[in-house]
C-alpha positions as CSV (number, residue, x, y, z in Angstrom):
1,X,-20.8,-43.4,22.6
2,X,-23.4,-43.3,19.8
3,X,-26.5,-45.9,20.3
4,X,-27.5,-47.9,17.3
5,X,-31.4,-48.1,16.5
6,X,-33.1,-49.5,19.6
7,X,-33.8,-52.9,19.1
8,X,-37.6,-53.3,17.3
9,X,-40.1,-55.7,18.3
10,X,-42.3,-57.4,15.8
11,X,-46.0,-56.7,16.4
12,X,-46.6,-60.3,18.0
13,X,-44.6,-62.8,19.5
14,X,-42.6,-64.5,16.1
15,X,-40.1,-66.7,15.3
16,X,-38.9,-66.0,12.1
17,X,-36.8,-68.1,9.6
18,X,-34.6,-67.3,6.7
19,X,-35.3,-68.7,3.7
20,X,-32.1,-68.0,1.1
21,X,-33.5,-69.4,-2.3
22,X,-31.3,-71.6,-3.7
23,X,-29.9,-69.1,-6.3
24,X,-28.6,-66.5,-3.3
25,X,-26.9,-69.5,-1.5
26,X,-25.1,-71.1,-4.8
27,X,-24.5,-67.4,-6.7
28,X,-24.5,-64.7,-3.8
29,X,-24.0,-66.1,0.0
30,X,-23.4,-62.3,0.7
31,X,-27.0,-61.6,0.2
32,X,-27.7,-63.7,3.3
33,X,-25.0,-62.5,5.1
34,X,-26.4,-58.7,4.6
35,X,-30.2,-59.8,5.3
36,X,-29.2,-61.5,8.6
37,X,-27.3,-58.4,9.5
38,X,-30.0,-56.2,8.6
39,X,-32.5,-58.0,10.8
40,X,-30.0,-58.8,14.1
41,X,-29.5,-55.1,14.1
42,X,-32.7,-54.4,14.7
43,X,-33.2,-56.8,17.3
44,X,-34.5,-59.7,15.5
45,X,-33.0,-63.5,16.0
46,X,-33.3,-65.8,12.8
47,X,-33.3,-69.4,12.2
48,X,-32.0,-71.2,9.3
49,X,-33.2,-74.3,8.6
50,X,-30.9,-76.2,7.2
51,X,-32.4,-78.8,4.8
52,X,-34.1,-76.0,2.8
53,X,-33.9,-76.2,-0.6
54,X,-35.3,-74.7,-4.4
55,X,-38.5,-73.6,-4.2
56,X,-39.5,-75.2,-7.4
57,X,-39.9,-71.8,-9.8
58,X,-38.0,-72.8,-12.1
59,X,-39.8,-76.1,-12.5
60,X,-43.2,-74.7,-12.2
61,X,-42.5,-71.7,-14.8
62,X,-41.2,-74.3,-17.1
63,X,-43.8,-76.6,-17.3
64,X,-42.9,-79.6,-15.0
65,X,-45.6,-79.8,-12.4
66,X,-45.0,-82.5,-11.1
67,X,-41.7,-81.9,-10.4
68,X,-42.0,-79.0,-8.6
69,X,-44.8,-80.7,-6.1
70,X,-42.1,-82.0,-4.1
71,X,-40.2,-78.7,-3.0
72,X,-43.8,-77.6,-2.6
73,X,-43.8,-80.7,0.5
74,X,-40.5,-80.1,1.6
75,X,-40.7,-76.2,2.0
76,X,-43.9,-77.0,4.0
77,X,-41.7,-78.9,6.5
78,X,-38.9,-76.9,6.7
79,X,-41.1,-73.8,7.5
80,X,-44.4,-74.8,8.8
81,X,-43.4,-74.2,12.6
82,X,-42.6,-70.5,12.2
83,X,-44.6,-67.5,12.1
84,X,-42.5,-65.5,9.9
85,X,-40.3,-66.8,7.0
86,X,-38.4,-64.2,5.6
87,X,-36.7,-64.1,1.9
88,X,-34.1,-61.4,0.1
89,X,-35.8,-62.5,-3.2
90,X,-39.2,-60.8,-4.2
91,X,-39.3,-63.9,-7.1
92,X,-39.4,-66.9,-5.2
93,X,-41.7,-65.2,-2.4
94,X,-44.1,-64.4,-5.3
95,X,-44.1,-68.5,-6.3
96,X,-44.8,-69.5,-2.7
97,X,-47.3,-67.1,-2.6
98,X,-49.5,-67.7,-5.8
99,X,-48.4,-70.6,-7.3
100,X,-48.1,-73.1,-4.2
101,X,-51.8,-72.9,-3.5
102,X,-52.3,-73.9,-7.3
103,X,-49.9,-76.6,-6.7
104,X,-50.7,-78.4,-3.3
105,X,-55.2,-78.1,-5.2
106,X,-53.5,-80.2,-8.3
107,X,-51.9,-82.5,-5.9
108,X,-55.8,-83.5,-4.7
109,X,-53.9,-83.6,-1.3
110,X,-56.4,-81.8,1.3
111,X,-53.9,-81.8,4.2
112,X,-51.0,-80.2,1.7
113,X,-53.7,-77.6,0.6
114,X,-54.9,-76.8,4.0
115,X,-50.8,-76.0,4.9
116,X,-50.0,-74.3,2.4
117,X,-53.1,-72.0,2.9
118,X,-51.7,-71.8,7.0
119,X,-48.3,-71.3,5.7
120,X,-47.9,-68.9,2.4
121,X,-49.5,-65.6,4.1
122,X,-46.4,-65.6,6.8
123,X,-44.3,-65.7,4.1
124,X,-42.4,-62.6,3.3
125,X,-40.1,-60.8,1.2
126,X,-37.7,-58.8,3.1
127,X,-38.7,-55.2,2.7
128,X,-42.2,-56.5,3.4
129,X,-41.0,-57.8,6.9
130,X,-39.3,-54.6,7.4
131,X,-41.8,-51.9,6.7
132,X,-44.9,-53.7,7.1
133,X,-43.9,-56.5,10.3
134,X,-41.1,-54.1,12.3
135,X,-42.9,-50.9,11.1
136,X,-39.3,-49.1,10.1
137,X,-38.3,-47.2,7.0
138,X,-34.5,-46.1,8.7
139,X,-32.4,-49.4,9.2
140,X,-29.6,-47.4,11.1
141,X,-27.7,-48.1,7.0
142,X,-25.1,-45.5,5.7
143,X,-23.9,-45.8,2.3
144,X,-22.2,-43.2,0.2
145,X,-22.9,-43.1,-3.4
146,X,-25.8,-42.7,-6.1
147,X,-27.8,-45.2,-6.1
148,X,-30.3,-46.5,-9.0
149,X,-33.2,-48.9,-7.8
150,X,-34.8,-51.6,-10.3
151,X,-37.7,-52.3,-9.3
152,X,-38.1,-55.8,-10.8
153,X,-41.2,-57.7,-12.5
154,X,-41.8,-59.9,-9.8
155,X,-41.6,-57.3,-6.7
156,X,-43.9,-54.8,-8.5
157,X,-46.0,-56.8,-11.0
158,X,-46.5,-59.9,-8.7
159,X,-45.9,-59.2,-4.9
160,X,-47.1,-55.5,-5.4
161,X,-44.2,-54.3,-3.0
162,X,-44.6,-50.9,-4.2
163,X,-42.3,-48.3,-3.3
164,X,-41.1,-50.1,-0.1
165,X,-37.3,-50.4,-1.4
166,X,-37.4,-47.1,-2.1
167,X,-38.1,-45.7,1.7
168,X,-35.8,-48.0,2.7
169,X,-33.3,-46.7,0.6
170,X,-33.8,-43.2,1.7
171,X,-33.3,-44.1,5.4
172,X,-29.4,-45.0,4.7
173,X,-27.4,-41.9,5.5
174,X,-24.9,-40.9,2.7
175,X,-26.9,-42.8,-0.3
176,X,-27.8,-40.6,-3.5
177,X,-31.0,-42.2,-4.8
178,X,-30.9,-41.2,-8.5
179,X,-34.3,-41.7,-10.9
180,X,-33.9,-44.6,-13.4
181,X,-35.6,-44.0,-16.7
182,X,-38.1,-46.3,-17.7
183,X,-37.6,-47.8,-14.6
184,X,-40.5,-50.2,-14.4
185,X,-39.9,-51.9,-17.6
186,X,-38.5,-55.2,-17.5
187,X,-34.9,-56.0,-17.5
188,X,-35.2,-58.9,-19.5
189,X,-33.9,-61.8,-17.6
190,X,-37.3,-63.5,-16.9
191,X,-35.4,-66.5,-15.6
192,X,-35.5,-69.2,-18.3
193,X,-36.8,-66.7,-20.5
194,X,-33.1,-65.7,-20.7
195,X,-31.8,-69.0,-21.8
196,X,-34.9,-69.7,-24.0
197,X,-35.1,-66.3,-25.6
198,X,-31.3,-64.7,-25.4
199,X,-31.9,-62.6,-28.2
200,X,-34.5,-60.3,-26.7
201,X,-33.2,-61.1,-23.4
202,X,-29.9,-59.0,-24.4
203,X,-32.1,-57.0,-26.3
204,X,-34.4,-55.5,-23.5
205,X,-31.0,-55.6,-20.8
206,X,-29.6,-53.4,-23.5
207,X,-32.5,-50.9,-23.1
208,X,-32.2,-51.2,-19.5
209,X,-28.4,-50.7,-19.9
210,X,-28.9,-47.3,-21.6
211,X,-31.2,-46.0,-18.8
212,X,-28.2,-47.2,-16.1
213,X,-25.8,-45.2,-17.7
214,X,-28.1,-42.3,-18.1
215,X,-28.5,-42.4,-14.6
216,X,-25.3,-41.7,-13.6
217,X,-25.5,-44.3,-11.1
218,X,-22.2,-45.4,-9.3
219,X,-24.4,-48.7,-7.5
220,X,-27.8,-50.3,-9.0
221,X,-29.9,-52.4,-6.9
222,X,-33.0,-54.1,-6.7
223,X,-34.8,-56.9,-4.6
224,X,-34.0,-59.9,-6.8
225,X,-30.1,-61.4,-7.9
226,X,-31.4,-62.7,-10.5
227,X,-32.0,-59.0,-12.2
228,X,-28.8,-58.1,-10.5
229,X,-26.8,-60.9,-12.4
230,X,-28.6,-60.1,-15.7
231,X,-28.2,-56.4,-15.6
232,X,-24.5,-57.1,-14.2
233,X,-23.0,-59.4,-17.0
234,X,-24.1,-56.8,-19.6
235,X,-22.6,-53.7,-17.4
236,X,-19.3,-55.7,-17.3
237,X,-19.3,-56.3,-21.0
238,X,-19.9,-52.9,-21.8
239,X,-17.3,-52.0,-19.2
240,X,-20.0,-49.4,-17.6
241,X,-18.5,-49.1,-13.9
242,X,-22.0,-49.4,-11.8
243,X,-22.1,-52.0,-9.4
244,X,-25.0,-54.0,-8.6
245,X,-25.9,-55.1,-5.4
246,X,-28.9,-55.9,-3.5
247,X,-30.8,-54.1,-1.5
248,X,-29.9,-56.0,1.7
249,X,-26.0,-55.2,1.3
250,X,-26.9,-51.6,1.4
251,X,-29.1,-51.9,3.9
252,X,-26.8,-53.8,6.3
253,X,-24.2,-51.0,6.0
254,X,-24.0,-49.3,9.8
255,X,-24.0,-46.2,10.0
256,X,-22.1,-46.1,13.5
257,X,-18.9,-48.5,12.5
């Protein structure tokens, strides 16, 4: 019988909690389901808090402060007693960690600023955990086909993630990682951006589009769903046959089933 990875232990004693993001539990559960595997594999034990909610990007990027104060409060609750929150979406780890400190020194409330400050460093997105926190590149992943990586706005520009994803992805036994042209240029969604400016929006996925199917990728992935669903709708429309999936469903493939 073939072993699995040996079980990893983080550098300190943890307890670490998955944080979803609202838009992976309402558009792709899967993408919790993969990160979880991911992570049990390689020894880890998560908890799920189950009153989380948005974290308030959305409201933030759009103006409404005020709003978004409140899932500032409640994310500090949910969270505040573990030492490692975890997240499959390099987006709404980058708004906990630069816009909730600008948040909680609007509120004027010196206990809210003094946990966020505690809290938002033991905050991390997923490949972050992986390759800084467990110290692995090789997940014990196998998947067999060409893969494209996007690395999105928010994972490069904002949480400077660098080319994490990309060990990670060459670690999985079987998988084809293929150069994306232009790679680093925005896909266009931008979130509300999308809705606000659909013209451009469609315009830059279109861009983004071409450099897919020059690819010759059969899978494209990234660290954010939101890309993935932006990038996605136009590949269906254009009847282009490259999935999208995220870099967690890859990575939870095992390489001994």
């Amino acid at each position: 019988m073939i072993d699995g990875p040996a079980p990893v232990s983080i550098r300190r004693p943890t307890r670490v909690a998955l944080f979803i993001t609202c838009f992976n539990d309402l558009l792709f559960p899967q993408v919790g389901v993969a990160t979880v595997r991911v992570l049990e594999r390689l020894g880890v034990t998560l908890e799920f808090p189950p009153d989380q909610t948005c974290c308030g990007q959305m409201h933030f990027n759009t103006g409404y402060r005020d709003q978004a104060l409140p899932m500032v409060q409640r994310f500090v609750r949910q969270f505040e007693q573990y030492e490692r929150v975890v997240t499959p979406s390099a987006s709404c780890a980058a708004m906990i960690r630069f816009h909730y400190p600008v948040l909680a020194a609007d509120s004027g409330d010196l206990v809210l600023q003094a946990d966020v400050a505690a809290l938002v460093p033991r905050v991390l997105e997923l490949t972050e955990l992986l390759v800084d926190d467990l110290g692995v590149t090789d997940v014990g992943a196998s998947f067999d086909a060409a893969v494209a990586l996007h690395p999105t706005c928010h994972s490069i520009r904002a949480l400077d993630i660098g080319d994490r994803p990309r060990r990670l992805l060459e670690g999985v036994d079987g998988l084809h990682l293929v150069d994306l042209p232009g790679a680093d240029q925005c896909c266009g969604f931008g979130g509300t951006f999308a809705v606000k400016n659909a013209d451009v929006s469609v315009a830059m996925g279109q861009d983004k589009l071409a450099a897919i199917t020059a690819s010759g990728a059969d899978v494209l992935t990234a660290a954010d769903t939101s890309c993935l669903l932006h990038l996605g709708g136009l590949l269906a429309r254009a009847s282009v046959p490259t999935r999208v999936l995220h870099l967690a469903e890859i990575l939870a493939g095992d390489r001994h089933e």
